[in-house]
N, C-alpha and C positions, 0 to 999 in steps of 0.2 A: 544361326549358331547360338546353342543357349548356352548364358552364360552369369555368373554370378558374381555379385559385389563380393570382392574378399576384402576381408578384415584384416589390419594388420596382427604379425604375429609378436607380440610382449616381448620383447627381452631380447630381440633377434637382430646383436649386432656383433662385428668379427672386429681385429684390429689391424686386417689386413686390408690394404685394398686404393687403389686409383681409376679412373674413369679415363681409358684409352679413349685412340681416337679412332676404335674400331666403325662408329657409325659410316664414318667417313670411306675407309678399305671397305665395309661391304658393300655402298652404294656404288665404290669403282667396280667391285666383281661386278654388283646388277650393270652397270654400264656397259661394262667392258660384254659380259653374256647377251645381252640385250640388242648392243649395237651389232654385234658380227651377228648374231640369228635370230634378227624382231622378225625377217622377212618369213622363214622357218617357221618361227613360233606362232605365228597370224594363222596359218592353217592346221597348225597339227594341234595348238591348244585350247584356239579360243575360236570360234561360231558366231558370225552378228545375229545370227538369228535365232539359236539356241544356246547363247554363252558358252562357257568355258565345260570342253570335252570331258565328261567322268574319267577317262583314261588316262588321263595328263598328268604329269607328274608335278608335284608342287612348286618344286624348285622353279621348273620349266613357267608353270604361271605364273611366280613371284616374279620372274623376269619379266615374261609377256606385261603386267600389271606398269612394273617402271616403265617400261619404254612407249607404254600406250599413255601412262602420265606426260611423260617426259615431250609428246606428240601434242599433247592437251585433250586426248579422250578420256578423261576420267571417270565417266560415268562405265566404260570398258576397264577404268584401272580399278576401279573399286569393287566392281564382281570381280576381278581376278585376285586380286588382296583377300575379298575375304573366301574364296576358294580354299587359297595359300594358307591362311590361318588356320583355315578349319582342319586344316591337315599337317599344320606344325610346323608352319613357318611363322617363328618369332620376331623375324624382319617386317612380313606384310603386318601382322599383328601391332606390331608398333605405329607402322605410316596409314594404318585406318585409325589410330587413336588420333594420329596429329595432326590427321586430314577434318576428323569430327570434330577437334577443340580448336583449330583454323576457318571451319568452314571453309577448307580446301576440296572442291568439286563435289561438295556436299552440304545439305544447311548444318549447322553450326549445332551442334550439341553438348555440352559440355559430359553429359552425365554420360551419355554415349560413348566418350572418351574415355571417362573414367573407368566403365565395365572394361573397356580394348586393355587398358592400361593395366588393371587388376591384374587380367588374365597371366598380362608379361610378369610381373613379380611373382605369380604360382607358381611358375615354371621354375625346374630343379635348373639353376643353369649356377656353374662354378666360377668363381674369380680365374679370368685368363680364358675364360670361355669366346669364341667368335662373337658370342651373343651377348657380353655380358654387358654393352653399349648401351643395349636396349633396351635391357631390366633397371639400366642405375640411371636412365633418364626417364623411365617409367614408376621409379620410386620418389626421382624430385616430382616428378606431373603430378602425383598423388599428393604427395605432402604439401605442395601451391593450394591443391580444391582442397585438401580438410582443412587449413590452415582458417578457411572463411568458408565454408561449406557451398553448396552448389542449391543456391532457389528453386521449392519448387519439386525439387528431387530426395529421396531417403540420405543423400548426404550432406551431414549436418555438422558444422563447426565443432573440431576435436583438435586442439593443440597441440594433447598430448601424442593421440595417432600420428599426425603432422610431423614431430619430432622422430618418432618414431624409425616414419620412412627415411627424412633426412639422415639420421643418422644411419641407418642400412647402407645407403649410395655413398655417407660421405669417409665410414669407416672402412664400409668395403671394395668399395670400387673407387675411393679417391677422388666421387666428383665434385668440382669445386665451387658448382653452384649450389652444393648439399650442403658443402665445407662452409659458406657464405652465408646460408640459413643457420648453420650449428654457431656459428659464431653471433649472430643476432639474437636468438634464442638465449643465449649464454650472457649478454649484455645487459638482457632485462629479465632474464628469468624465466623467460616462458617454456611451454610445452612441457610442462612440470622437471624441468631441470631450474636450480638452485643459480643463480643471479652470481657467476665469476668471472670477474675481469683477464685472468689466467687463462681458464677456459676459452676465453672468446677471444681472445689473442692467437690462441696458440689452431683455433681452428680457421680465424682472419688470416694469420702467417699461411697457413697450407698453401688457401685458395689465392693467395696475393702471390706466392708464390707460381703461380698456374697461369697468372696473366689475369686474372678474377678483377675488373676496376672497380665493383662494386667494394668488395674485402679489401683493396689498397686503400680507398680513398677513407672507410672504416678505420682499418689499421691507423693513418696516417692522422685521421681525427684523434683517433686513442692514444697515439703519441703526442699530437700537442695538447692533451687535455692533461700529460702528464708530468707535461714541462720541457719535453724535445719538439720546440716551436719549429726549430728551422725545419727537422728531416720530418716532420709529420705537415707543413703547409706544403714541403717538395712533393709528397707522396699524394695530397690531394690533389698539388695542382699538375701532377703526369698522368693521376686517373682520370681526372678532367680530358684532360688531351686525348687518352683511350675513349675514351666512353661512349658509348652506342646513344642515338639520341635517347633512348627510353629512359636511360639512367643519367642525363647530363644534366636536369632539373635538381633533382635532390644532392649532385653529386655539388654542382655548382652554389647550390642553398649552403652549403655544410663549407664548401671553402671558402665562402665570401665572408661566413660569418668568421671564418676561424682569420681573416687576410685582416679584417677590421678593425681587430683587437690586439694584431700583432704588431709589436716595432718596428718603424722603417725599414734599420739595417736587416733584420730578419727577413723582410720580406723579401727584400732587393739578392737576399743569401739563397733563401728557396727556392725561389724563380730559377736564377741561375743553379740550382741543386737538380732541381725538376728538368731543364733541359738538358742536363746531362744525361739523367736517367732515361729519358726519353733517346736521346741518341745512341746512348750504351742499349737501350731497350731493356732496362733493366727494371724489377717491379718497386726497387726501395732503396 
């Protein structure tokens, strides 16, 4: 499939927009198609011996593609995805990007990623579209490698493109790990936006709102640095409790220092503030 590094496009951002959880509804369609006719699909779409049939229709292989993953043949699920691709399926198109930047049943390429990734943000697809899951997690993928660029490869550390995309995903589609890079950005100033505390509050509120622990435990930093000790140690110490191990390092670094310099009675307040939150399931 040839294909080319796109560029972000300047100036290209809407004030509409949230990040569903369409990924999730389409992988049940592939399931749910998949499971009732993998047995179907083994013959009429795909060949061990001459791969996937020219006459097949694409939908038909993006399914075949899952369920032959979902079996552990991916070396069959990856001819079938980029079949799918090549014929306008912007679901397979995505899970060969996250398959290449996983080193999911294939070696590990970031840049390889990147080209899959491009492709999905080319694509005309509208907010409220089935697809638009997969462009606004193909616009945060993008703006992570320009962010530090990719070794080795034509892409090269741009902060400003980085910004760029995040704010694509986070204005238009809502997503709130875009909403969590716009508010960092805003913190210090980077990716050529202007350093406001307002700004990055107000895009930390979105994604903390979304369940985002990373933008709570932020948020709740930015409030005890601003003199609201108790509700801002509560919000680091319920992100804490959230948090994915990847992020429980830094999250845990930032409340220990904020725990250490706070008053007794404070602490002893937020603790019990934070378990609340926690039980209410509530982000603040």
């Amino acid at each position: 499939m040839a294909r080319e590094v796109i560029q972000p496009v300047r100036g290209a951002t809407s004030s509409t927009f949230f990040r569903p959880l369409a990924l999730a509804a389409l992988t049940a369609l592939a399931i749910l198609g998949a499971a009732g006719q993998a047995a179907a699909f083994d013959d009429k779409v795909f060949d061990d011996k001459t791969g996937v049939k020219p006459e097949s229709s694409p939908w038909a292989v993006f399914q075949f593609g899952y369920s032959a993953y979902k079996s552990g043949h991916k070396e069959q699920a990856v001819e079938a995805y980029k079949y799918a691709a090549e014929n306008g399926q912007i679901g397979a198109t995505w899970k060969l990007a996250r398959m290449y930047a996983e080193g999911d049943g294939v070696t590990q390429d970031n840049y390889e990623a990147f080209k899959f990734f491009s492709e999905i943000v080319n694509q005309d697809v509208e907010p409220g579209s089935p697809d638009e899951s997969y462009v606004s997690d193909a616009l945060v993928a993008l703006g992570d490698y320009l962010k530090k660029g990719i070794p080795g490869t034509p892409v090269k550390a741009n902060p400003v493109a980085a910004q760029e995309y995040f704010m694509r995903a986070a204005a238009t589609y809502r997503n709130p790990d875009a909403q969590f890079e716009m508010g960092k950005m805003f913190l210090k100033g980077e990716g050529g936006v202007k350093a406001s505390i307002k700004q990055a509050a107000r895009w930390l509120q979105l994604a903390a709102e979304k369940g985002h622990t990373g933008a709570q435990a932020t948020l709740g930093n930015l409030l005890f640095q601003s003199g609201k000790i108790v509700r801002g140690l509560a919000m680091m110490t319920a992100a804490l409790d959230r948090a994915n191990p990847v992020d429980q390092s830094w999250i845990r670094s930032m409340q220990e220092e904020a725990f250490a310099v706070a008053p007794e009675a404070d602490r002893r307040t937020a603790i019990a503030l934070a378990d609340d939150m926690l039980t209410k399931g509530t982000a603040q």
